[in-house]
C-alpha positions as CSV (number, residue, x, y, z in Angstrom):
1,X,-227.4,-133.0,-136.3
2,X,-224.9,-135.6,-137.3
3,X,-225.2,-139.1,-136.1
4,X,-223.3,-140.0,-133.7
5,X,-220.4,-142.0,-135.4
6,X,-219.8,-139.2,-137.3
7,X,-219.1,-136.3,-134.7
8,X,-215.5,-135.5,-132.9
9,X,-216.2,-137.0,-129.6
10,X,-216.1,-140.5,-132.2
11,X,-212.9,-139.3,-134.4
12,X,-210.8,-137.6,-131.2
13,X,-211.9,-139.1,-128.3
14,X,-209.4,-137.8,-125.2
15,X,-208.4,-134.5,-123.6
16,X,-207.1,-132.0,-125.4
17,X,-205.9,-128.5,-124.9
18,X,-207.3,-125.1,-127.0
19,X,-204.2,-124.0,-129.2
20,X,-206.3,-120.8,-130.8
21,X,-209.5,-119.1,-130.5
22,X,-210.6,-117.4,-133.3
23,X,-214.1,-115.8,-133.2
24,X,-215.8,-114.1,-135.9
25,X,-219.3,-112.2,-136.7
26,X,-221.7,-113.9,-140.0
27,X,-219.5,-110.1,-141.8
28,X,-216.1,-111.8,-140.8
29,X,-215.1,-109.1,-138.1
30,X,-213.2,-110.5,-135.3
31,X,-214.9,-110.5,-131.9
32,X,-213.2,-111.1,-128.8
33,X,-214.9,-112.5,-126.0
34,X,-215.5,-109.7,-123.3
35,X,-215.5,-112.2,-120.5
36,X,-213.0,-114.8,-121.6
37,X,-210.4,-112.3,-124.0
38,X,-208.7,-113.0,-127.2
39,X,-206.2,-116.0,-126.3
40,X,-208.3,-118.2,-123.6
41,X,-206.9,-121.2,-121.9
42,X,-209.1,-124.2,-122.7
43,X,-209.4,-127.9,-122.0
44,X,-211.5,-129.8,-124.5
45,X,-212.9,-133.2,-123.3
46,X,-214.5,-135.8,-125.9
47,X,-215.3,-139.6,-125.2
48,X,-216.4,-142.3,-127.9
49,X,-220.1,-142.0,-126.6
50,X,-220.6,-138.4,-127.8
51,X,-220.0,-136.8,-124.9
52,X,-218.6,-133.3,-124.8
53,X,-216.9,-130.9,-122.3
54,X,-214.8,-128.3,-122.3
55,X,-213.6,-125.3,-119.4
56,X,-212.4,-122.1,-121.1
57,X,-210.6,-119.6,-118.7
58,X,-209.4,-116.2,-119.1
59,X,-205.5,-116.2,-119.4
60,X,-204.9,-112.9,-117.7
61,X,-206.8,-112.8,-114.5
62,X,-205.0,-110.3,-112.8
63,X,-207.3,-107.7,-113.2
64,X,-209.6,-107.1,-110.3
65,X,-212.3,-106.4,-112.7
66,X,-213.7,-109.0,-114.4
67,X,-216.1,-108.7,-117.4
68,X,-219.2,-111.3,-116.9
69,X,-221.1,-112.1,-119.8
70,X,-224.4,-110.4,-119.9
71,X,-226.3,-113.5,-120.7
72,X,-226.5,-117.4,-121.4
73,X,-226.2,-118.4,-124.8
74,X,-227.9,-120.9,-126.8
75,X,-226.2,-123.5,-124.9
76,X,-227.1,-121.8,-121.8
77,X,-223.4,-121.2,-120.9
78,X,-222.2,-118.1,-119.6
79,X,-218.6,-116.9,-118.7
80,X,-218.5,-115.9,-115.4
81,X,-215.1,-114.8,-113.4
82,X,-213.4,-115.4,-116.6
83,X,-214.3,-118.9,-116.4
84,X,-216.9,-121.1,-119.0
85,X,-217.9,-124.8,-118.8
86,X,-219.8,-126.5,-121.3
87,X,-221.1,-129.9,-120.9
88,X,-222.9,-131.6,-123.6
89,X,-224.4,-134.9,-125.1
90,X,-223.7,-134.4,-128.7
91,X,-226.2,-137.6,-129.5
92,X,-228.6,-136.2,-128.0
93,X,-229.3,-138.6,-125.5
């Protein structure tokens, strides 16, 4: 884990907002999030004390079905109604 001067939250404290999303497998296929599609909208959160947040929400949420992801990841976050908050102490405070 860096320490704690050296992580984003330090170098870009503020709110900013996802331009792209680009996910891909360890073979370099693209993957598109089921629950959150390719292009989510996304708010990114950092503060000087390593603090981290961030709300990613499906941009096309007209559909009455919505894809809910099957289970929490390592972070234990998990997209659900198109929508996925992370909240996170990067300095593991």
């Amino acid at each position: 884990m860096p320490e704690c001067d050296q992580l984003l939250s330090v170098a870009l404290p503020g709110s900013w907002e996802l331009i792209s999303r680009i996910d891909v497998t360890d073979a370099g296929a693209l993957r598109v999030d089921p629950a959150l599609g390719a292009d989510p909208l996304a708010l990114l959160i950092y503060d000087r004390s390593g603090h981290f947040a961030a709300q990613f929400m499906k941009r096309d949420r007209s559909s009455r079905v919505v894809v809910d992801a099957p289970v929490a990841g390592a972070n234990n976050s998990r997209a659900q109604g198109g929508v996925r908050r992370l909240f996170r102490d990067l300095c593991g405070r």
